[in-house]
PQR file with spaces between the fields and no chain letter, atoms N, CA, C, O and H, PARSE charges and radii, in Angstrom:
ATOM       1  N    UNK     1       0.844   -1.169    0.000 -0.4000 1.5000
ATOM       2  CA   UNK     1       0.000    0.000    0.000 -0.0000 2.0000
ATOM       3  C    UNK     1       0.894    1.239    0.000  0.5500 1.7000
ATOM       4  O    UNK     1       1.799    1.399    0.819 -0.5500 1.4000
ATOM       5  N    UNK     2       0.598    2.067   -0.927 -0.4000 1.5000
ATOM       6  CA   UNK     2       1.507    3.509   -0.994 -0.0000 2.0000
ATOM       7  C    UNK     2       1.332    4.198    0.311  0.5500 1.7000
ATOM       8  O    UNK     2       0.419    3.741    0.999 -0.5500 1.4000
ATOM       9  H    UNK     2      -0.137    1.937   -1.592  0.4000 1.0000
ATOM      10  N    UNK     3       1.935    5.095    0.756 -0.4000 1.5000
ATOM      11  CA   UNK     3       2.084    5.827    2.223 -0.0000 2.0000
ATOM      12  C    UNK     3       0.786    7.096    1.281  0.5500 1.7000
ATOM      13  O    UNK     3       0.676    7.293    0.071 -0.5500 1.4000
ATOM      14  H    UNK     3       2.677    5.466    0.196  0.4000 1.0000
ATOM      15  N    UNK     4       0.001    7.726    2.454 -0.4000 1.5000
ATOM      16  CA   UNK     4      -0.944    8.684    2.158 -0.0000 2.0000
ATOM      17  C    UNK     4      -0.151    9.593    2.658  0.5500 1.7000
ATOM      18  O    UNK     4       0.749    9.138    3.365 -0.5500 1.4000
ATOM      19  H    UNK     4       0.091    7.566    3.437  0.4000 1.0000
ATOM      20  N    UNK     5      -0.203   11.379    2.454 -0.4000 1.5000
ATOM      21  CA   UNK     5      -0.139   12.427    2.867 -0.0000 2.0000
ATOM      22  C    UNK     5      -1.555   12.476    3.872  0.5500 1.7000
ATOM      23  O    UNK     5      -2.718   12.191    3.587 -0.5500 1.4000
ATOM      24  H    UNK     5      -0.934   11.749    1.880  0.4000 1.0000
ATOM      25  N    UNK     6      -0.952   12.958    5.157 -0.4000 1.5000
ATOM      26  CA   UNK     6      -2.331   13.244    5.809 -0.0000 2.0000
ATOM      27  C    UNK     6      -3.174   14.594    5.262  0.5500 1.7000
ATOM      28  O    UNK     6      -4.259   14.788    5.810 -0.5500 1.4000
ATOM      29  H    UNK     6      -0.008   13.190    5.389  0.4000 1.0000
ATOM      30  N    UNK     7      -2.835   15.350    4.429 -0.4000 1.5000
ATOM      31  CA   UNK     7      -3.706   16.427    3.453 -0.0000 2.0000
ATOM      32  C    UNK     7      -5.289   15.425    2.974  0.5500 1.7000
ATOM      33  O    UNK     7      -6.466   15.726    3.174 -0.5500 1.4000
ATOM      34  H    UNK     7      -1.953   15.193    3.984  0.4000 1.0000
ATOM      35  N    UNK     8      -4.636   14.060    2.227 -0.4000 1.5000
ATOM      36  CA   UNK     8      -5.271   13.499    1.967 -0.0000 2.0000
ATOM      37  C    UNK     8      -6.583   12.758    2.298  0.5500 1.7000
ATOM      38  O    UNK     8      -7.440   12.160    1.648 -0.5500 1.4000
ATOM      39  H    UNK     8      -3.680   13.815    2.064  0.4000 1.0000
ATOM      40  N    UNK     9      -6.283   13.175    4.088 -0.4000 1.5000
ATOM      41  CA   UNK     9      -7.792   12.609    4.431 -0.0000 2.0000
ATOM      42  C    UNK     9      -8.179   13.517    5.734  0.5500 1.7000
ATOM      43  O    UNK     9      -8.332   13.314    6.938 -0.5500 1.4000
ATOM      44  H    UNK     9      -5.587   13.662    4.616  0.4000 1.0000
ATOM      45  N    UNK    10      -8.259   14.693    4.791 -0.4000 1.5000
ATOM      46  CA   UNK    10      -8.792   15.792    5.094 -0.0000 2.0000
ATOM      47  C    UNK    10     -10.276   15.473    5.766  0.5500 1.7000
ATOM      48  O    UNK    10     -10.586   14.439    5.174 -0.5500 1.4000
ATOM      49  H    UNK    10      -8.134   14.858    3.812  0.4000 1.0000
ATOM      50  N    UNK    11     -11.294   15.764    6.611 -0.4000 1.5000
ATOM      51  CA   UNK    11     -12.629   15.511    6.423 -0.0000 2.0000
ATOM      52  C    UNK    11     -13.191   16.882    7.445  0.5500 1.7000
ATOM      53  O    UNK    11     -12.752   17.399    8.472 -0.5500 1.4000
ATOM      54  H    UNK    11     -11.042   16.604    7.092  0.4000 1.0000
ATOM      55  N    UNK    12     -14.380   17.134    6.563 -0.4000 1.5000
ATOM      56  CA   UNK    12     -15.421   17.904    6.845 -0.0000 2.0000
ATOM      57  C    UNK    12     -16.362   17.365    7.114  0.5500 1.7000
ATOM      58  O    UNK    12     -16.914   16.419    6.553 -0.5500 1.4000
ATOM      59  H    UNK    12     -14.736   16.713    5.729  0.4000 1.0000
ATOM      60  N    UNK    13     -16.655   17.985    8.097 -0.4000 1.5000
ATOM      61  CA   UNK    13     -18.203   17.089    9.408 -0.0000 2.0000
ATOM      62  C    UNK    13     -18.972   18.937    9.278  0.5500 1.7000
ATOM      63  O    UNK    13     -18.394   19.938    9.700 -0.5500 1.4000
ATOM      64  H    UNK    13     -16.206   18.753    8.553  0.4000 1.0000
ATOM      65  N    UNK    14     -20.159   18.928    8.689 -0.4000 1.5000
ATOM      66  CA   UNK    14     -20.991   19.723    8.708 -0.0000 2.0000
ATOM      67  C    UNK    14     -22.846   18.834    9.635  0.5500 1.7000
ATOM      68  O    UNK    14     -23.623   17.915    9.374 -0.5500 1.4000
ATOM      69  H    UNK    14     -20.629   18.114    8.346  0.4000 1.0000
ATOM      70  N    UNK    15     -22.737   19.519   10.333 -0.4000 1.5000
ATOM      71  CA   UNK    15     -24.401   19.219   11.120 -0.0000 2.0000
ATOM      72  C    UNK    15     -24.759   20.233   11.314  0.5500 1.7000
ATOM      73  O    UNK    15     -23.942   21.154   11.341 -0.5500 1.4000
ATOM      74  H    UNK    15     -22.106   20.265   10.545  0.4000 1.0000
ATOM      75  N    UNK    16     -26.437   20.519   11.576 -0.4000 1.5000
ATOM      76  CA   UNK    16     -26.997   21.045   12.052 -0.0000 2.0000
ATOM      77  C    UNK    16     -27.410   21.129   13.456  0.5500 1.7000
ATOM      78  O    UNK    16     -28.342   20.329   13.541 -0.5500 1.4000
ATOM      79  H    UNK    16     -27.100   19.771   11.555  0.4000 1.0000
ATOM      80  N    UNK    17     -27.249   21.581   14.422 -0.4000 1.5000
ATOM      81  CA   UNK    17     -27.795   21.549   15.927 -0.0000 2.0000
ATOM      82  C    UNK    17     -28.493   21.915   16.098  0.5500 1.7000
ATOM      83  O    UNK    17     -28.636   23.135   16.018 -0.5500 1.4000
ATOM      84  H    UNK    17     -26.492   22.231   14.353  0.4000 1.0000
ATOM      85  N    UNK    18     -29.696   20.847   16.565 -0.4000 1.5000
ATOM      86  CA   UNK    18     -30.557   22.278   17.033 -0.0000 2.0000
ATOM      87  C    UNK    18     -30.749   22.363   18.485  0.5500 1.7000
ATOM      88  O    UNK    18     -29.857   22.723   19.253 -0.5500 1.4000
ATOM      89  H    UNK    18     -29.580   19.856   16.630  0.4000 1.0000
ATOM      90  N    UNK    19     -32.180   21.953   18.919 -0.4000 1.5000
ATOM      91  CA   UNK    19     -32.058   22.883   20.153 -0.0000 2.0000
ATOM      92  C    UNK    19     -31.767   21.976   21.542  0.5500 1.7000
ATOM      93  O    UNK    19     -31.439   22.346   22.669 -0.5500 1.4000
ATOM      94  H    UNK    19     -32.904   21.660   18.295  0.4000 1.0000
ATOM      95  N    UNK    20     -32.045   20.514   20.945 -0.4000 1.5000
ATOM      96  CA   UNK    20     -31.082   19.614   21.924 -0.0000 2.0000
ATOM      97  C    UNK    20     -29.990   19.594   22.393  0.5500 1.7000
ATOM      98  O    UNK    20     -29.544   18.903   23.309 -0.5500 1.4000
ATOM      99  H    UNK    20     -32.312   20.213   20.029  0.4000 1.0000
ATOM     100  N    UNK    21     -29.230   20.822   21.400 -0.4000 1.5000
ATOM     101  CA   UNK    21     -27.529   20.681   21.543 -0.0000 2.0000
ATOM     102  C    UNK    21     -27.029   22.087   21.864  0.5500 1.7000
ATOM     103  O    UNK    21     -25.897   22.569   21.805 -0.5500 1.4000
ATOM     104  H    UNK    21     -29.592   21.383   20.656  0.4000 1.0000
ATOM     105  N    UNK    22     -27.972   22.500   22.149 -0.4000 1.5000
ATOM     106  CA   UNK    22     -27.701   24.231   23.109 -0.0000 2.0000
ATOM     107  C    UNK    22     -28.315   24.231   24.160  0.5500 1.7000
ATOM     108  O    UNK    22     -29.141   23.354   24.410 -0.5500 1.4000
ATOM     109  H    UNK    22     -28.891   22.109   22.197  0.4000 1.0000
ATOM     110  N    UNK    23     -28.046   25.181   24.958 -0.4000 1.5000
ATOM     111  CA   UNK    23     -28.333   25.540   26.385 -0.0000 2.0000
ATOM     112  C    UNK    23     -29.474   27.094   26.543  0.5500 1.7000
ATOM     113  O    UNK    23     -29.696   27.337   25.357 -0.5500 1.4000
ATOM     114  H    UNK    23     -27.375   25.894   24.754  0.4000 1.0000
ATOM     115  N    UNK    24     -29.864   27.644   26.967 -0.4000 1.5000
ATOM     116  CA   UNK    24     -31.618   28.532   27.086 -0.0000 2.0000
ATOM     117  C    UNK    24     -30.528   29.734   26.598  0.5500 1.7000
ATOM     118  O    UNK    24     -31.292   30.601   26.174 -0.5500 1.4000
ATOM     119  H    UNK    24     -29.683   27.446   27.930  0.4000 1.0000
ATOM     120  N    UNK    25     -29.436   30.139   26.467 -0.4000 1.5000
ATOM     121  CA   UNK    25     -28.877   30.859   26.130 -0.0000 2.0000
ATOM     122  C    UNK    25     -28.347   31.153   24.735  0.5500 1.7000
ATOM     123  O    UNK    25     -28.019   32.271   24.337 -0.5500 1.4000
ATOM     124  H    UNK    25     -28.816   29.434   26.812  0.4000 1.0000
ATOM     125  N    UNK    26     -28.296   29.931   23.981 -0.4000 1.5000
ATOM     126  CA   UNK    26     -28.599   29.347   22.411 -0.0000 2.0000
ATOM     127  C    UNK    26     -26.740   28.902   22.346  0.5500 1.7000
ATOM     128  O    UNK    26     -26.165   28.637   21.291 -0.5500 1.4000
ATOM     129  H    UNK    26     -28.563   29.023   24.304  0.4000 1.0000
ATOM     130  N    UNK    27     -26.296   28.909   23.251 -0.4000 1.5000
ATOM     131  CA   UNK    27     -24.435   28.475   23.346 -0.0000 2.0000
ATOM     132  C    UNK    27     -24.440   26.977   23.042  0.5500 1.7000
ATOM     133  O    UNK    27     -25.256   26.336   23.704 -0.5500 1.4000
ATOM     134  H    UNK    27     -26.763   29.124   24.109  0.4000 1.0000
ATOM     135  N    UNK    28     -23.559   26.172   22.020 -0.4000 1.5000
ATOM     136  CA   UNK    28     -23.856   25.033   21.956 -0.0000 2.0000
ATOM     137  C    UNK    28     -23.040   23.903   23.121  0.5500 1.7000
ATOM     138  O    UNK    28     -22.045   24.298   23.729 -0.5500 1.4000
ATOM     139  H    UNK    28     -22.896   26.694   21.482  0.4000 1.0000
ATOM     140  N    UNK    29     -23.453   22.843   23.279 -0.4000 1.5000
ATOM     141  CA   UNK    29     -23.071   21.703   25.022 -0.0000 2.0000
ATOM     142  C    UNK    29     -21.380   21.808   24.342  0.5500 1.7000
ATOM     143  O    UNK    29     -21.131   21.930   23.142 -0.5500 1.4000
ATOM     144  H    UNK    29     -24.261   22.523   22.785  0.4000 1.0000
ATOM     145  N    UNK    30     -20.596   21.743   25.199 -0.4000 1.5000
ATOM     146  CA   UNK    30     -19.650   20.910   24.885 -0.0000 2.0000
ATOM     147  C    UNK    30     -19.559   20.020   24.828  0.5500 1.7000
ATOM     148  O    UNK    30     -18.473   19.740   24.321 -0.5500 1.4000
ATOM     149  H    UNK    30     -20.799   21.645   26.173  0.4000 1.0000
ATOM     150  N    UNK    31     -20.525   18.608   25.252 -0.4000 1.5000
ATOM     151  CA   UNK    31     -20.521   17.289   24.854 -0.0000 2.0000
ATOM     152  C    UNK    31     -20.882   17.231   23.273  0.5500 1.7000
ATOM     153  O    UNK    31     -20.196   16.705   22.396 -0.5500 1.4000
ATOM     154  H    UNK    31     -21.408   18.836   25.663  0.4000 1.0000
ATOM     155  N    UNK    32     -21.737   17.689   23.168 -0.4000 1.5000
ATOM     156  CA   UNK    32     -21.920   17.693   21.521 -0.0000 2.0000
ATOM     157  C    UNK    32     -20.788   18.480   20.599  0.5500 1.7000
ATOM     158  O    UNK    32     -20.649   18.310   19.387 -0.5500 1.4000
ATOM     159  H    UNK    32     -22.294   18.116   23.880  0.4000 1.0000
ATOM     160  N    UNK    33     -20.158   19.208   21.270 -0.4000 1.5000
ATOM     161  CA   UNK    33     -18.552   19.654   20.120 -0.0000 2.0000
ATOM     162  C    UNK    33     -17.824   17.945   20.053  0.5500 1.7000
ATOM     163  O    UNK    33     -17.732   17.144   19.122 -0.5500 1.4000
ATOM     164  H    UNK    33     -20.271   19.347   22.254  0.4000 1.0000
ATOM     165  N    UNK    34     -17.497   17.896   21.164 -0.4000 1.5000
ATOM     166  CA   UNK    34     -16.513   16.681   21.706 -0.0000 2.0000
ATOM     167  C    UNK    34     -17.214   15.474   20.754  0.5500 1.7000
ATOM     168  O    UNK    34     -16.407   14.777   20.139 -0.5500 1.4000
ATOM     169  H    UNK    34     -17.572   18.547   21.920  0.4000 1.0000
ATOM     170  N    UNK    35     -18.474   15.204   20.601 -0.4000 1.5000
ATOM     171  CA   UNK    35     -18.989   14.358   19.896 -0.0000 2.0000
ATOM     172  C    UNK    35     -18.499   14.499   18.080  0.5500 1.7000
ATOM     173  O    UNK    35     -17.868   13.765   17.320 -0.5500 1.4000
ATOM     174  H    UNK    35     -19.130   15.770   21.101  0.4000 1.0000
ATOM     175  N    UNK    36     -19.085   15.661   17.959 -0.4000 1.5000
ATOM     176  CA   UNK    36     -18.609   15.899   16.482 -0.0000 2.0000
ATOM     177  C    UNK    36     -17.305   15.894   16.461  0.5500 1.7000
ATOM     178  O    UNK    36     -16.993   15.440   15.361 -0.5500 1.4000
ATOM     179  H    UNK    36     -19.597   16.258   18.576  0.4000 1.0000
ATOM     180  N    UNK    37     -16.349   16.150   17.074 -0.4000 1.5000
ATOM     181  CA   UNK    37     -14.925   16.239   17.049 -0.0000 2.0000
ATOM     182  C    UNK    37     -14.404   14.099   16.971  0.5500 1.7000
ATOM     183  O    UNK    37     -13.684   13.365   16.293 -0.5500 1.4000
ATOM     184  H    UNK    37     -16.603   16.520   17.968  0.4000 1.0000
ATOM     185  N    UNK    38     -14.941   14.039   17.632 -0.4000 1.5000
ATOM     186  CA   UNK    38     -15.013   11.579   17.875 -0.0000 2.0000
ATOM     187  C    UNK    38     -15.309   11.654   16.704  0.5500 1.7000
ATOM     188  O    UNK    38     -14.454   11.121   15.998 -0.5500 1.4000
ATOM     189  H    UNK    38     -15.526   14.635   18.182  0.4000 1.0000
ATOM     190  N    UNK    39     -16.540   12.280   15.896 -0.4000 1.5000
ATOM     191  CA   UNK    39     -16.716   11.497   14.638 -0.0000 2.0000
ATOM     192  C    UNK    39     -15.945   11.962   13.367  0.5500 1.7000
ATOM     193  O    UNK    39     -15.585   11.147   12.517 -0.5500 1.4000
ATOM     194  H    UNK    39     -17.235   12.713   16.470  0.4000 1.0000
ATOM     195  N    UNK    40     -15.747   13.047   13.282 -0.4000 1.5000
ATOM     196  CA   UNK    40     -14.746   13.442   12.434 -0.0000 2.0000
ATOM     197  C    UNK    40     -13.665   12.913   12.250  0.5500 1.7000
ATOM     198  O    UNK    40     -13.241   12.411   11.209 -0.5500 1.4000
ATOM     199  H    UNK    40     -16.039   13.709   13.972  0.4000 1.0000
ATOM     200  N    UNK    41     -12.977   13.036   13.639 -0.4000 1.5000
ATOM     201  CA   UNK    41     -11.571   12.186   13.589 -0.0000 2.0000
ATOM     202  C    UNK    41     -11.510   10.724   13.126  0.5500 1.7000
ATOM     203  O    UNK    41     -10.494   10.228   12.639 -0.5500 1.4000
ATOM     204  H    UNK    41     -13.321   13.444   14.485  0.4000 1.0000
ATOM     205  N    UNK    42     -13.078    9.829   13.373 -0.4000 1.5000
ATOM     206  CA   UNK    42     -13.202    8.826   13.248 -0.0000 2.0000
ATOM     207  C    UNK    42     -13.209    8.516   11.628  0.5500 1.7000
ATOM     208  O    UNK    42     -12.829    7.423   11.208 -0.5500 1.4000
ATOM     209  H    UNK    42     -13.904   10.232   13.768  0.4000 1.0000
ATOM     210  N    UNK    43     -13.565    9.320   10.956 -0.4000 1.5000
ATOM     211  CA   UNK    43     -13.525    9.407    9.548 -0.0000 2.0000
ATOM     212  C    UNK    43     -12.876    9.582    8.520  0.5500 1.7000
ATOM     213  O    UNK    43     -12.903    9.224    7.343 -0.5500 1.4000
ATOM     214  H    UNK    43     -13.874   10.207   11.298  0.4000 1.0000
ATOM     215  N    UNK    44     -11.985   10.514    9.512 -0.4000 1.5000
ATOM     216  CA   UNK    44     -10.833   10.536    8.721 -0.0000 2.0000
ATOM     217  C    UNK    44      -9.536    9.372    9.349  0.5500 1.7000
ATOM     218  O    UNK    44      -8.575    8.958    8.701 -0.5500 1.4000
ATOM     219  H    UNK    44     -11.963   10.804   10.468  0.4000 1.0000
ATOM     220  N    UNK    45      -9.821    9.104   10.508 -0.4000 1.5000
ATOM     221  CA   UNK    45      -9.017    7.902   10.246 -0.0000 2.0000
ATOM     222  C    UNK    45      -9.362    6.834    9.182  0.5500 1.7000
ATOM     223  O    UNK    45      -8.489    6.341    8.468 -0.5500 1.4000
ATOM     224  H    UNK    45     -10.602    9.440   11.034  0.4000 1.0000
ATOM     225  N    UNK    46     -10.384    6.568    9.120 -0.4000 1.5000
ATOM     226  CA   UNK    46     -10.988    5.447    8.339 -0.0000 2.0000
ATOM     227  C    UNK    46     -10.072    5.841    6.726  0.5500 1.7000
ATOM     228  O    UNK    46      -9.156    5.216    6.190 -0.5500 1.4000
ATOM     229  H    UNK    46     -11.094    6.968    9.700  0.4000 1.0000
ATOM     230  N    UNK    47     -10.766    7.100    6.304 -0.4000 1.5000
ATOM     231  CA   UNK    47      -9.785    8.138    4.992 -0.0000 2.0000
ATOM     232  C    UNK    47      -8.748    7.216    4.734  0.5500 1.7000
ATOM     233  O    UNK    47      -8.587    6.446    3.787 -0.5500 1.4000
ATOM     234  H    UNK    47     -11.509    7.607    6.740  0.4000 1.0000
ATOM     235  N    UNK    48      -7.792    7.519    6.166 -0.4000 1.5000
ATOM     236  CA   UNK    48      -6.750    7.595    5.924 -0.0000 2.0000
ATOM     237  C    UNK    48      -5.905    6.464    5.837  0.5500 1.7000
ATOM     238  O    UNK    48      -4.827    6.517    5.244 -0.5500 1.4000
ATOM     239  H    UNK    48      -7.923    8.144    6.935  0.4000 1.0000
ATOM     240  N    UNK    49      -6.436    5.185    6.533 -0.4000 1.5000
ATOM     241  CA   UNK    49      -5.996    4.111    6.700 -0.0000 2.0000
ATOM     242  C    UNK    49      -6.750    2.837    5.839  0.5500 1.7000
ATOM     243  O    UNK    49      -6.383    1.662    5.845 -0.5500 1.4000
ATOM     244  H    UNK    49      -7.311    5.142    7.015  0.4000 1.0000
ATOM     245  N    UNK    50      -7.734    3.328    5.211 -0.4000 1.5000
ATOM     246  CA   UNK    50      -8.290    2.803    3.835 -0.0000 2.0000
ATOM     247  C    UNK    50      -9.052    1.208    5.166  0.5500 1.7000
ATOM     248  O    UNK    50      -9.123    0.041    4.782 -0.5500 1.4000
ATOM     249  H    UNK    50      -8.032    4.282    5.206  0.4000 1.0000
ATOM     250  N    UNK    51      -9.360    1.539    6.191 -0.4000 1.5000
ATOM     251  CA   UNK    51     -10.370    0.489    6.722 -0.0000 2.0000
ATOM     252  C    UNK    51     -10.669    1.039    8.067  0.5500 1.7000
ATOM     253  O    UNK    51     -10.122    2.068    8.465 -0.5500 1.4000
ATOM     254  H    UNK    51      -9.302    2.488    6.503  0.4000 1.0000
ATOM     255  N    UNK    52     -11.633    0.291    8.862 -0.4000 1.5000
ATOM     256  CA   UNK    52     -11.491    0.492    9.827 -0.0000 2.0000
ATOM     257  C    UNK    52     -11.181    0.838   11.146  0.5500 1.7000
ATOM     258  O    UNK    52     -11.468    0.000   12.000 -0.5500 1.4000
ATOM     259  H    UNK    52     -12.077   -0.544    8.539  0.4000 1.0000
ATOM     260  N    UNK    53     -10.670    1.860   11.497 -0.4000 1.5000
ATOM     261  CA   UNK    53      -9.712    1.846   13.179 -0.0000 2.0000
ATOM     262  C    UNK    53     -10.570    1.196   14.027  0.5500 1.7000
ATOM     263  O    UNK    53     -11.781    1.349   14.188 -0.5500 1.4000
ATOM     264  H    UNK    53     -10.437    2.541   10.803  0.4000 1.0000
ATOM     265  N    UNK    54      -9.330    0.007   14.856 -0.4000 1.5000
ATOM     266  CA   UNK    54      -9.896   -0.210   16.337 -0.0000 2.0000
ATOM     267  C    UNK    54      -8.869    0.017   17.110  0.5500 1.7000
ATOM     268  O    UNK    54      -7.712    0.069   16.692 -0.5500 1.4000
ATOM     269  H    UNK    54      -8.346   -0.118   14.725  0.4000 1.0000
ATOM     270  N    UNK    55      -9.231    0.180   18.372 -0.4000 1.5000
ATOM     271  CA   UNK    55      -8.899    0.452   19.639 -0.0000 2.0000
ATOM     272  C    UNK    55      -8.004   -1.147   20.470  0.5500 1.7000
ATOM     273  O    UNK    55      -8.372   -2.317   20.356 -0.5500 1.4000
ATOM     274  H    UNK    55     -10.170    0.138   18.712  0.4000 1.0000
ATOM     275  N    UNK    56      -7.236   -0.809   20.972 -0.4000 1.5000
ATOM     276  CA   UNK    56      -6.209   -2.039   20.992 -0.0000 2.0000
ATOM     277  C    UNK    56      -7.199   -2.461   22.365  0.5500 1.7000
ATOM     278  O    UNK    56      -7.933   -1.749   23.049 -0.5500 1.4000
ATOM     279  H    UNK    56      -6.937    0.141   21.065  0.4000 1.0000
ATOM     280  N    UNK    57      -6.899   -3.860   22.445 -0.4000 1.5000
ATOM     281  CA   UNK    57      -8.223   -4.328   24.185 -0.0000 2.0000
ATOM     282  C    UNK    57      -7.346   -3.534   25.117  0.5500 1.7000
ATOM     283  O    UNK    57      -6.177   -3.323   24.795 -0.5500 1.4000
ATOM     284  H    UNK    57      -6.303   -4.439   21.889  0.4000 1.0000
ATOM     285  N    UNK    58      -7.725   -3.185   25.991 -0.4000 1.5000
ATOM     286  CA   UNK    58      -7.285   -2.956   27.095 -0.0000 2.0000
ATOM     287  C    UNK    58      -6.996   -0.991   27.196  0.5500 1.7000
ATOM     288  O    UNK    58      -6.458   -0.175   27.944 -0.5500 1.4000
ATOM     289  H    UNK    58      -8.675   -3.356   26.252  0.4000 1.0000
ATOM     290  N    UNK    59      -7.367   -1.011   26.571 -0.4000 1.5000
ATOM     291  CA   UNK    59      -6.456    0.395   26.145 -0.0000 2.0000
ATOM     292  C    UNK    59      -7.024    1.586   27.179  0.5500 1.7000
ATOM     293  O    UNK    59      -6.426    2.472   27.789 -0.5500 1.4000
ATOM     294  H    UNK    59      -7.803   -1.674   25.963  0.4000 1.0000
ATOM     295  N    UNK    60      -8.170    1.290   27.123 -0.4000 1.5000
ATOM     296  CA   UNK    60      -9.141    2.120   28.221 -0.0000 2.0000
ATOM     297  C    UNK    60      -9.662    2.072   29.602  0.5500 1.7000
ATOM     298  O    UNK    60     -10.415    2.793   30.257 -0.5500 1.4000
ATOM     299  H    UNK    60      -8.657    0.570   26.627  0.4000 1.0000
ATOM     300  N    UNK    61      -8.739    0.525   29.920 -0.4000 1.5000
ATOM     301  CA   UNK    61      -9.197    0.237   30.856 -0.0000 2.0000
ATOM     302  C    UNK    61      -8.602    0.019   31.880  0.5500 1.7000
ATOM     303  O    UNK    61      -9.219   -0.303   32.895 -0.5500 1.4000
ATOM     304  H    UNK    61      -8.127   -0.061   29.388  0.4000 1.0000
């Protein structure tokens, strides 16, 4: 497998939030940044490594 430039797995995560994911002040949760931030990264790993990422056992625990 050729080596990728990480340019190459660039990814854009566009959502909409609505009002589940703000607070009475209209500021959005930080759990929901942190969320979109997991899935992005998750995508572009995938990009970038042309399959799946997993998590080694134990890793979290």
């Amino acid at each position: 497998m050729d080596p990728k430039a990480a340019s190459e797995s660039r990814t854009l995560l566009a959502r909409w939030i609505g009002i589940a994911g703000a607070n009475s002040a209209g500021n959005i949760h930080c759990g929901t940044v942190m969320k979109l931030a997991d899935e992005a990264a998750g995508l572009a790993a995938i990009k970038h490594s042309r399959q799946r990422p997993r998590t080694p056992r134990g890793a979290w625990s």
